[in-house]
LUMGU-448959 format. One record per residue (C-alpha): x, y negated, z negated; residue in one letter. Coordinates in steps of 0.1 Angstrom, whole numbers. Each point is the difference from the previous one (the first is absolute). Last residue first. Example, Ala and Ser with C-alpha at 12.3 -4.5 7.8 and 13.67 -1.06 7.14 Angstrom:
REM LUMGU-448959
X->137; Y->11; Z->-71; residuo->S
X->-14; Y->34; Z->-7; residuo->A
***
This chain:
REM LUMGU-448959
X->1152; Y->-1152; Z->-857; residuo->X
X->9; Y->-12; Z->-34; residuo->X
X->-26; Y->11; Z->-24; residuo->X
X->8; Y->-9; Z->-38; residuo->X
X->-24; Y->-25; Z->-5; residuo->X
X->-18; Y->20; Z->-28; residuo->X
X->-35; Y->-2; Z->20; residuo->X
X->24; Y->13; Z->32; residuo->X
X->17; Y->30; Z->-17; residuo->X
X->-38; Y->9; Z->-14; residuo->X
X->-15; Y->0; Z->37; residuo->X
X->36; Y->19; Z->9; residuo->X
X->-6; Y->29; Z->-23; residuo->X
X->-39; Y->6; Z->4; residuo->X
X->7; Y->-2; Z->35; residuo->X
X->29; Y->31; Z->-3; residuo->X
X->-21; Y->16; Z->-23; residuo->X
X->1; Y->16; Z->-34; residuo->X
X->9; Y->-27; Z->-24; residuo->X
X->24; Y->13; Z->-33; residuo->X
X->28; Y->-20; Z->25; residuo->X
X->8; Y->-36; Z->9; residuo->X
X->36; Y->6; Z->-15; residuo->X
X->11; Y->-37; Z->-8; residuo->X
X->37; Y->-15; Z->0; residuo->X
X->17; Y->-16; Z->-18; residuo->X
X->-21; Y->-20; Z->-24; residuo->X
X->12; Y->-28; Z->-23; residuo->X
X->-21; Y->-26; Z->25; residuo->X
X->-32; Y->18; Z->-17; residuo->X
X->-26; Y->8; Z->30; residuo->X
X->-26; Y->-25; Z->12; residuo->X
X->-31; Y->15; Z->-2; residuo->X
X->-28; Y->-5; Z->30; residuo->X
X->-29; Y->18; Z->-7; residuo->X
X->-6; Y->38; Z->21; residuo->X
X->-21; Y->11; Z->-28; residuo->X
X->7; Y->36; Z->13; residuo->X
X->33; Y->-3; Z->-12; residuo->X
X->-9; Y->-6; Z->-37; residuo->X
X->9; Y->-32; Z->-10; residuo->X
X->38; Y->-11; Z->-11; residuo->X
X->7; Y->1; Z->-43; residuo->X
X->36; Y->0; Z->4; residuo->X
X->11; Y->28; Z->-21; residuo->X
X->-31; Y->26; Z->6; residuo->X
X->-14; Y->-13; Z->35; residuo->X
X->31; Y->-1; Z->18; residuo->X
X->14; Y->32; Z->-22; residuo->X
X->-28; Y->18; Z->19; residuo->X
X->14; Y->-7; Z->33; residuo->X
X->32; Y->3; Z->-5; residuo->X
X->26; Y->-28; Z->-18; residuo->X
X->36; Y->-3; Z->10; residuo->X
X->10; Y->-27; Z->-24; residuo->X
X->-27; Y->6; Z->-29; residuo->X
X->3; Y->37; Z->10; residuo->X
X->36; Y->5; Z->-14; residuo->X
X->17; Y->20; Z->24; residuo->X
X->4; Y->32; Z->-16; residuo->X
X->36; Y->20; Z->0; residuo->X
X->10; Y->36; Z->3; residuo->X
X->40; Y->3; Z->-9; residuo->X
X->8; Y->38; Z->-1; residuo->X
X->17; Y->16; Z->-27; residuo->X
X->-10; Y->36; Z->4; residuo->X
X->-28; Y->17; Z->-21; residuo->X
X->-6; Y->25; Z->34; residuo->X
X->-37; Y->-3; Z->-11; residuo->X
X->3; Y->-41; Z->6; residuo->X
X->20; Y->7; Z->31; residuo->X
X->-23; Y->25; Z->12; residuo->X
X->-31; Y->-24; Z->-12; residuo->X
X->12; Y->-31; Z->28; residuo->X
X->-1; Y->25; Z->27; residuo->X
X->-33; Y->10; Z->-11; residuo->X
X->-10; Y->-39; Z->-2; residuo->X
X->17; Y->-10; Z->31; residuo->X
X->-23; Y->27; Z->18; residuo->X
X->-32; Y->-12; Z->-16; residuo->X
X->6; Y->-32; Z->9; residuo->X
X->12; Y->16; Z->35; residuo->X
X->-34; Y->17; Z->7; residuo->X
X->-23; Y->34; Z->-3; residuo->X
X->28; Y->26; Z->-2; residuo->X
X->-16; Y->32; Z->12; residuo->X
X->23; Y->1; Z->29; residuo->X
X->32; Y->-7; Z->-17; residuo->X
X->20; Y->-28; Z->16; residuo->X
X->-10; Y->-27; Z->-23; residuo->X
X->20; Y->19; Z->-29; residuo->X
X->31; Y->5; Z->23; residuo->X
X->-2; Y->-41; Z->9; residuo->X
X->2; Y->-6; Z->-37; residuo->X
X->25; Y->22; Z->-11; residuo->X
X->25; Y->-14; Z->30; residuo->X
X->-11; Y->-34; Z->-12; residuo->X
X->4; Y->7; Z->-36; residuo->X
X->39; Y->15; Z->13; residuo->X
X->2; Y->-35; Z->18; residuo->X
X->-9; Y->-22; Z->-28; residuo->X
X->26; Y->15; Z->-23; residuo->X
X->25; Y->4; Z->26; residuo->X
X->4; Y->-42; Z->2; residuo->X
X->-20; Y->-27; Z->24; residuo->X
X->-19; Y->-15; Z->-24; residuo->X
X->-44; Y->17; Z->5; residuo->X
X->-25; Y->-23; Z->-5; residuo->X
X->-36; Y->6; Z->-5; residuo->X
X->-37; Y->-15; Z->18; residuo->X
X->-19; Y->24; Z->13; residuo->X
X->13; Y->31; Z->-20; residuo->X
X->-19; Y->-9; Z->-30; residuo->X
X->6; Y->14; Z->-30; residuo->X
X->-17; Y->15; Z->-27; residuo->X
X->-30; Y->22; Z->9; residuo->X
X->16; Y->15; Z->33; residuo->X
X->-19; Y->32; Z->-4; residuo->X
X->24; Y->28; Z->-7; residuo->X
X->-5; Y->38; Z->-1; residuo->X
X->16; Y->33; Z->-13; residuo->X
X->12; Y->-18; Z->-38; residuo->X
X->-35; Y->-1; Z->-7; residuo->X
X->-28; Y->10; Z->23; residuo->X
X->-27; Y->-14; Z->-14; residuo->X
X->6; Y->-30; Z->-18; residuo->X
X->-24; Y->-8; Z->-24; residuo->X
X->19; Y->14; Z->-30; residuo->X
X->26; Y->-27; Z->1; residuo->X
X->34; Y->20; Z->12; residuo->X
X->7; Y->-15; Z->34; residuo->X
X->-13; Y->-37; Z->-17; residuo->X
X->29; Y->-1; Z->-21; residuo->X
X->30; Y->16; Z->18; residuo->X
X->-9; Y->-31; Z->26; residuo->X
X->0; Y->-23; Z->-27; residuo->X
X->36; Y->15; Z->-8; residuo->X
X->8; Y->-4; Z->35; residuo->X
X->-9; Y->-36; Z->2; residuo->X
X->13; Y->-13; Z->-36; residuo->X
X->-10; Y->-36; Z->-12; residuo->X
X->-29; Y->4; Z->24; residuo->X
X->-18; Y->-33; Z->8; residuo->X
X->-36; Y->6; Z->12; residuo->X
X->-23; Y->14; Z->28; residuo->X
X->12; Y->18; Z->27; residuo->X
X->39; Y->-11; Z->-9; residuo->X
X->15; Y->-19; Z->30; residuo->X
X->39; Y->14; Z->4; residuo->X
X->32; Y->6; Z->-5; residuo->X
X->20; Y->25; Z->12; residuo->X
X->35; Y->20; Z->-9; residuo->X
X->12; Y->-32; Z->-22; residuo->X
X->35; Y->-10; Z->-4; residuo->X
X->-12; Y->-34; Z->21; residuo->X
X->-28; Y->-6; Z->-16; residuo->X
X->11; Y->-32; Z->-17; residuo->X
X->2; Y->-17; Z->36; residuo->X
X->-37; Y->8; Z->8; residuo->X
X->-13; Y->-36; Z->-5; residuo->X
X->26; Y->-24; Z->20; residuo->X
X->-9; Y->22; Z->31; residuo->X
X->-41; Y->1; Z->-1; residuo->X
X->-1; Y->-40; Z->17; residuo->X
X->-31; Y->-13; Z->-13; residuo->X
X->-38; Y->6; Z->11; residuo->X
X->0; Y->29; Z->16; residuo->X
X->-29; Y->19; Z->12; residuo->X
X->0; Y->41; Z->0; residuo->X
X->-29; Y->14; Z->22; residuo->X
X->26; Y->17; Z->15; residuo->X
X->13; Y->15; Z->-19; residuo->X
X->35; Y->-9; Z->-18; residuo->X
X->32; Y->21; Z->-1; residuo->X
X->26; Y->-21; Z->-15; residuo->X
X->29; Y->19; Z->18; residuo->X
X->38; Y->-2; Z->-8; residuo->X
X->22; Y->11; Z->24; residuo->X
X->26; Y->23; Z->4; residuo->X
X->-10; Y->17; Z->29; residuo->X
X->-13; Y->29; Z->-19; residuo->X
X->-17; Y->-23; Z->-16; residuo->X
X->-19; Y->-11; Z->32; residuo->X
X->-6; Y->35; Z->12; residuo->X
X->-13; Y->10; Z->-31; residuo->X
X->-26; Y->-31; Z->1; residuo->X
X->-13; Y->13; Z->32; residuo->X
X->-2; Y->37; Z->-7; residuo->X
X->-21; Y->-16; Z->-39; residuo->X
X->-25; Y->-14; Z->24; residuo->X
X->-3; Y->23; Z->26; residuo->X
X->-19; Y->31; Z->-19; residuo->X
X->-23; Y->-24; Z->-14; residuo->X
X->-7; Y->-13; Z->35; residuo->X
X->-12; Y->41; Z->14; residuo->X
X->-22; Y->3; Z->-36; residuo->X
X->-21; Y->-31; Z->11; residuo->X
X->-2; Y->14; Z->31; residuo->X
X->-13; Y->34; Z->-17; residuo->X
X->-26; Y->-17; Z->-14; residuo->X
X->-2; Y->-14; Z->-37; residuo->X
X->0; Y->-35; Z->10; residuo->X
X->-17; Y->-4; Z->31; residuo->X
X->23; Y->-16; Z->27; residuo->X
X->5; Y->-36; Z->4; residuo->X
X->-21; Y->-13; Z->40; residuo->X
X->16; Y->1; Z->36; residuo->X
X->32; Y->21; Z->-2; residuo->X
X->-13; Y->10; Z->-37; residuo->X
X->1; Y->40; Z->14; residuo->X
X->27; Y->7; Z->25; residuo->X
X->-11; Y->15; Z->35; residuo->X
X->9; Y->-27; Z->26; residuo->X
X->38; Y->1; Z->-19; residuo->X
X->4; Y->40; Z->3; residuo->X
X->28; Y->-3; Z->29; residuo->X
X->14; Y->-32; Z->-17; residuo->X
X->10; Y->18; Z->-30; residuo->X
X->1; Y->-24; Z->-29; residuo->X
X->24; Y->-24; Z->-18; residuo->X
X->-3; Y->-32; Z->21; residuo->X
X->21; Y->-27; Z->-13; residuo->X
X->-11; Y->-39; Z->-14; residuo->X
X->20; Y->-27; Z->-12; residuo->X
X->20; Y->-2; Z->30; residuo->X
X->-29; Y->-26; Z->16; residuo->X
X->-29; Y->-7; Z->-23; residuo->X
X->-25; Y->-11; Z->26; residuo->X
X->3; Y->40; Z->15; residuo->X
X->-17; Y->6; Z->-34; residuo->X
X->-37; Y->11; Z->23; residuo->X
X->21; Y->15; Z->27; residuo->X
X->16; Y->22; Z->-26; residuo->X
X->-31; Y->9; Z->-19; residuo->X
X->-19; Y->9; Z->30; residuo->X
X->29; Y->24; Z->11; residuo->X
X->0; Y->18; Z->-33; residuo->X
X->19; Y->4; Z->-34; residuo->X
X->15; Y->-36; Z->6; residuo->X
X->26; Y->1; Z->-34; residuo->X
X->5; Y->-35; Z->-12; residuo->X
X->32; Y->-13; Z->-8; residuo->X
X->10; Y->-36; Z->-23; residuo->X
X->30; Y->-19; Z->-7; residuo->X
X->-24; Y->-32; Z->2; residuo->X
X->0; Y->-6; Z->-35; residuo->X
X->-5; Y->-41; Z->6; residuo->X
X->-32; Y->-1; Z->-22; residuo->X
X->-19; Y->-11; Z->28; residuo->X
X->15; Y->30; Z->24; residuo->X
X->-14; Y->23; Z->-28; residuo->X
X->-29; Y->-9; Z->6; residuo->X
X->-1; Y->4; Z->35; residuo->X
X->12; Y->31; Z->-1; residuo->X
X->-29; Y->13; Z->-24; residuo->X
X->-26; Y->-17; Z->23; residuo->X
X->13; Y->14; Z->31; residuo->X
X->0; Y->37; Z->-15; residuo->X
X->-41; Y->-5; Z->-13; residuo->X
X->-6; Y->-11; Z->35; residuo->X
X->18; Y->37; Z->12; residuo->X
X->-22; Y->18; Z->-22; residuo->X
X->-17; Y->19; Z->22; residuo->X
X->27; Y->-1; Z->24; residuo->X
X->20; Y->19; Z->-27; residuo->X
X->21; Y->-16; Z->-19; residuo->X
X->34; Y->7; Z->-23; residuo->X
X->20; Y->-24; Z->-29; residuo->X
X->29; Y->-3; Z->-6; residuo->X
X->22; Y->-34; Z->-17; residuo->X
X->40; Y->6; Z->4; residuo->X
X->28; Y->-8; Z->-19; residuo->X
X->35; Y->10; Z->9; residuo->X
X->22; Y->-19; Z->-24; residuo->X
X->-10; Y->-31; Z->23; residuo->X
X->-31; Y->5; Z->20; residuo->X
X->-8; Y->29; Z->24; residuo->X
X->-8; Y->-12; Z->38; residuo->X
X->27; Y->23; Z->14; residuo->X
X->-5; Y->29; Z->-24; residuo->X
X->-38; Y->5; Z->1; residuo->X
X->3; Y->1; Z->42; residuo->X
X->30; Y->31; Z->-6; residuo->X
X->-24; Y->14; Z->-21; residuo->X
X->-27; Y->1; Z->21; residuo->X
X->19; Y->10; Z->29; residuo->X
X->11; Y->31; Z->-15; residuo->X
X->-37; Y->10; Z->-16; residuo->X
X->-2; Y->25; Z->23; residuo->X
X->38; Y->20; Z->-7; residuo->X
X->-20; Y->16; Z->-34; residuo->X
X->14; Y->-19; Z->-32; residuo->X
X->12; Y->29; Z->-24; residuo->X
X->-23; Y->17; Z->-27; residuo->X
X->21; Y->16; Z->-30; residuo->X
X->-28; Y->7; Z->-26; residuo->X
X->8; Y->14; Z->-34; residuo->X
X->-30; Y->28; Z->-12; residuo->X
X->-34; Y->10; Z->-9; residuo->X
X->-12; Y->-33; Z->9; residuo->X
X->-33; Y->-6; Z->-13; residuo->X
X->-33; Y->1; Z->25; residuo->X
X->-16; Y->-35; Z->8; residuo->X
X->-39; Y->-16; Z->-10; residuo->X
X->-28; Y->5; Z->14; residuo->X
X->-11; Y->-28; Z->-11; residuo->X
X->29; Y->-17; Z->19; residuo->X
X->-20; Y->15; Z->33; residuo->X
X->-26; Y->23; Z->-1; residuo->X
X->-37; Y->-12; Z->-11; residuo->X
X->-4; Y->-14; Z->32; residuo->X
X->-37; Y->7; Z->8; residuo->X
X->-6; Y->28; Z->24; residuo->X
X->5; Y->0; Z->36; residuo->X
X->36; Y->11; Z->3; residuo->X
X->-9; Y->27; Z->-20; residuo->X
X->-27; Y->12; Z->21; residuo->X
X->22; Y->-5; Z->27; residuo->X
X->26; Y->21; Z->-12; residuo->X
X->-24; Y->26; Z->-9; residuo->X
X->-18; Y->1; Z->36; residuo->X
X->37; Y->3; Z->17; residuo->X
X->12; Y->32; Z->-25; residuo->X
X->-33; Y->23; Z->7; residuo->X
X->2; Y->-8; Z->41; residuo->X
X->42; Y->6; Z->-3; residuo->X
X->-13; Y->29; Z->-20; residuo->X
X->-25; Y->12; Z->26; residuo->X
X->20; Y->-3; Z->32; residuo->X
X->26; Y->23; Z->-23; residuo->X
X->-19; Y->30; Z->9; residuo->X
X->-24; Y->27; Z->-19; residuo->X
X->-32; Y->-7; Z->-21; residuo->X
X->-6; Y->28; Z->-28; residuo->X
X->-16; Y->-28; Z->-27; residuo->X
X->28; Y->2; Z->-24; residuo->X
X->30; Y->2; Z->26; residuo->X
X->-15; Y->-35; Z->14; residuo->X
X->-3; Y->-13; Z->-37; residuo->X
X->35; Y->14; Z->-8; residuo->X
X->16; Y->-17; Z->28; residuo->X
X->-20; Y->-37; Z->1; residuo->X
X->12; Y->0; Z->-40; residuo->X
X->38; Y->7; Z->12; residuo->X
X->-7; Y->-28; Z->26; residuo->X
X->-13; Y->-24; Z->-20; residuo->X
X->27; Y->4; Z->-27; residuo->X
X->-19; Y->-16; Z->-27; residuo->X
X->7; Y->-40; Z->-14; residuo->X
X->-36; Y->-6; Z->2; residuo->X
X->-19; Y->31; Z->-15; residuo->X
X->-15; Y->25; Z->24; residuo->X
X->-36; Y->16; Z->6; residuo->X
X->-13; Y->16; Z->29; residuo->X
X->-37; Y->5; Z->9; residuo->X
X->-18; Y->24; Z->21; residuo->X
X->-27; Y->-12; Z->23; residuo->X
X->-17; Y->25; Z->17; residuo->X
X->-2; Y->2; Z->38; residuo->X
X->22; Y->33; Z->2; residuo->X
X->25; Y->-23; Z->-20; residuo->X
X->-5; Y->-36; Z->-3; residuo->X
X->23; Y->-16; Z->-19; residuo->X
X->-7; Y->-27; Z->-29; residuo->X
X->22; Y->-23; Z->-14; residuo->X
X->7; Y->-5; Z->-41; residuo->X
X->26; Y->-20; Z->-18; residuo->X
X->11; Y->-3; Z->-34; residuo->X
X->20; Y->-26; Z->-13; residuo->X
X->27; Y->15; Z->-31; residuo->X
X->33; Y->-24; Z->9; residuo->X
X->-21; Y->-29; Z->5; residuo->X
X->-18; Y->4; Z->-31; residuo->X
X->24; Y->5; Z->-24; residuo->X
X->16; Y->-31; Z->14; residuo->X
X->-29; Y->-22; Z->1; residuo->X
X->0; Y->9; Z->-35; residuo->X
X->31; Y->-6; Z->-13; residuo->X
X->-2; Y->-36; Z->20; residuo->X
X->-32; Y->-8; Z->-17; residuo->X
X->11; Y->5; Z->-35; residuo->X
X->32; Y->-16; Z->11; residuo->X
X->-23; Y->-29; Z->11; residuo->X
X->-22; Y->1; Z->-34; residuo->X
X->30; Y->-1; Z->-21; residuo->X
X->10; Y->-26; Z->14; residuo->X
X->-30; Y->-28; Z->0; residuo->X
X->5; Y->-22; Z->26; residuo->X
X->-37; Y->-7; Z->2; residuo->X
X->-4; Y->4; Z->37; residuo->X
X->12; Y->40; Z->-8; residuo->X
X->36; Y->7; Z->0; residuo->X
X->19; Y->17; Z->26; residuo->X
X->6; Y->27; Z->25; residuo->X
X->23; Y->-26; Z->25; residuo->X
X->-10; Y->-9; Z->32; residuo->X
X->13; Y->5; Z->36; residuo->X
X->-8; Y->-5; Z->40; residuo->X
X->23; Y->-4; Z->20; residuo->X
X->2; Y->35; Z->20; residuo->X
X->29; Y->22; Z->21; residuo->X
X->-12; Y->33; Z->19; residuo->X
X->19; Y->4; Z->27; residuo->X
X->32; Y->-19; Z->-12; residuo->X
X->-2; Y->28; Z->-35; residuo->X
X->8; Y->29; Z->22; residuo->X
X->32; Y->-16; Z->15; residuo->X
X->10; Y->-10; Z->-36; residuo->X
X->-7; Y->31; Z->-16; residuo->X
X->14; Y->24; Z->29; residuo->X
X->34; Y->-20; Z->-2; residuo->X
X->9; Y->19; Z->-37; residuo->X
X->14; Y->-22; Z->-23; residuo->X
***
């Protein structure tokens, strides 16, 4: 893997993320409905700013997605001005006029294919971090990750600390700022700072989760699958598990017949008997707009999947962490999907595995299977003892999440 994605990605990290789901009513359909369309959307918004020239305002138009500074080039040629002071002026007013609009980017703007097989190698920066993964691994090499901004540093606590009362304590959490390692400082060897300390006063979520959708939120997406490549390249296995992850059991005893797999992981919103050829499905329904070009991270979740330590896993990994890497890719769900669709195009015999959602339930499968209130109810719910562990996603917000972790007693900080 090229070092420039990882060192980029420490200035910009974020810990804020949601899935493109179902509506409140859990009705299917209407969420990949929904999730077409936000994608069509995203990858078509319009934006205007006007420019005054000889004290008239002239206006420029661009899609999100464009090469600002080709557009800033033509539209200076266009109107006779002369000098690069007035692209740079062109190309800083559109970047903050996207920056300011509503996030429609992100997963719903889904991920390019891969055109081609990926070899990415582990850049020299993440050498400490693996060597910290490998001394507290468990036995066959087993290792629980999870990442944090300062942001969402309380959110990290909590997860440890769960899985401390379920006595899986062979745990690592990636500090992607200063705040966030002197917040985890409590859990010892647990945690390692992945970022550059030279841009660490200037990372977005040091103090508060990132936007989803912003280019922050694009910086972590790019980090996640580097960090879990760098662990199976190690030879471990990784349970990769967000944040906002609670555990209520030990994970180990329930991911030993997925051992031959390449991944597996939290469907979006049911079982699938067959994960790529669901993801074949919904790349050729009509309502897709870009089919086999883009991919919007419709069937699996990448918050919460398992990867054995074997070359199947790592070769998804490398695919993965190449997909995320691409500038117009809007997030790693997305990204594990389009890595996920080469093999499935590729018709090779790869092992793609579903945790069943009554064990590893999200936040919709909550509701659907075991009948809990709507978040924003905030009333106290005891979760099923059968359940493993529980993805507090399908909420937006980091207090949203934590006031709903708390009413289903599973907040341990």
């Amino acid at each position: 893997m090229r070092q420039g994605l990882v060192l980029c990605s420490m200035a910009a990290l974020a810990a804020a993320q949601r899935q493109c789901g179902p509506p409140p009513d859990g009705k299917g359909t209407d969420g990949e409905d929904r999730c077409a369309n936000a994608g069509a959307a995203a990858a078509t918004q319009r934006f205007k700013i006007d420019i005054n020239v000889d004290g008239e305002p002239r206006p420029l138009g661009f899609l999100r997605g464009d090469d600002v500074n080709e557009v800033a080039r033509r539209w200076v040629a266009a109107h006779s001005i002369v000098g690069e002071d007035a692209v740079r002026t062109l190309v800083k007013r559109m970047r903050t006029k996207v920056e300011e609009a509503p996030a429609l980017d992100g997963e719903a703007l889904g991920c390019p294919a891969l055109a081609y097989e990926h070899e990415m190698d582990t850049p020299a920066s993440l050498a400490a971090f693996t060597r910290r993964a490998s001394s507290i691994a468990g036995p066959g090499g087993r290792i629980v990750l999870t990442m944090a901004t300062g942001g969402y540093a309380a959110f990290a606590r909590s997860w440890a600390r769960g899985l401390d009362a379920v006595n899986a304590s062979h745990y690592l959490i990636a500090a992607l700022d200063d705040v966030a390692l002197t917040e985890l400082k409590p859990l010892g060897g647990h945690v390692v700072p992945v970022y550059d300390e030279a841009m660490a006063d200037d990372a977005p979520g040091r103090d508060r989760p990132a936007a989803y959708g912003s280019g922050a939120f694009r910086a972590l997406t790019q980090i996640k699958p580097a960090l879990v490549l760098a662990l199976l390249e190690a030879e471990l296995a990784v349970l990769y598990a967000d944040a906002d992850v609670a555990f209520l059991q030990d994970p180990w005893p329930h991911l030993t017949s997925y051992e031959n797999c390449a991944v597996a992981l939290q469907p979006n919103r049911h079982d699938e008997e067959d994960v790529l050829g669901a993801i074949v499905e919904l790349d050729r329904r009509p309502g897709n707009p870009r089919p086999r070009q883009r991919y919007y991270g419709d069937v699996g979740c990448s918050g919460l999947a398992y990867f054995p330590s074997g070359r199947a896993a790592r070769r998804l990994a490398a695919f993965w962490a190449a997909a995320a890497s691409d500038d117009s890719c809007g997030g790693d769900q997305a990204a594990l999907e389009a890595a996920l669709a080469f093999l499935a195009y590729a018709a090779e015999h790869v092992d793609v595995r579903a945790l069943p959602l009554a064990l590893w339930p999200n936040g919709m499968a909550l509701r659907t299977l075991y009948d809990a209130p709507a978040p924003e109810a905030l009333i106290s719910f005891e979760v099923p003892p059968g359940v493993v562990a529980f993805h507090a996603n399908y909420v937006v917000g980091a207090s949203q999440k934590r006031a709903w972790l708390e009413s289903l007693g599973l907040w341990f900080d």
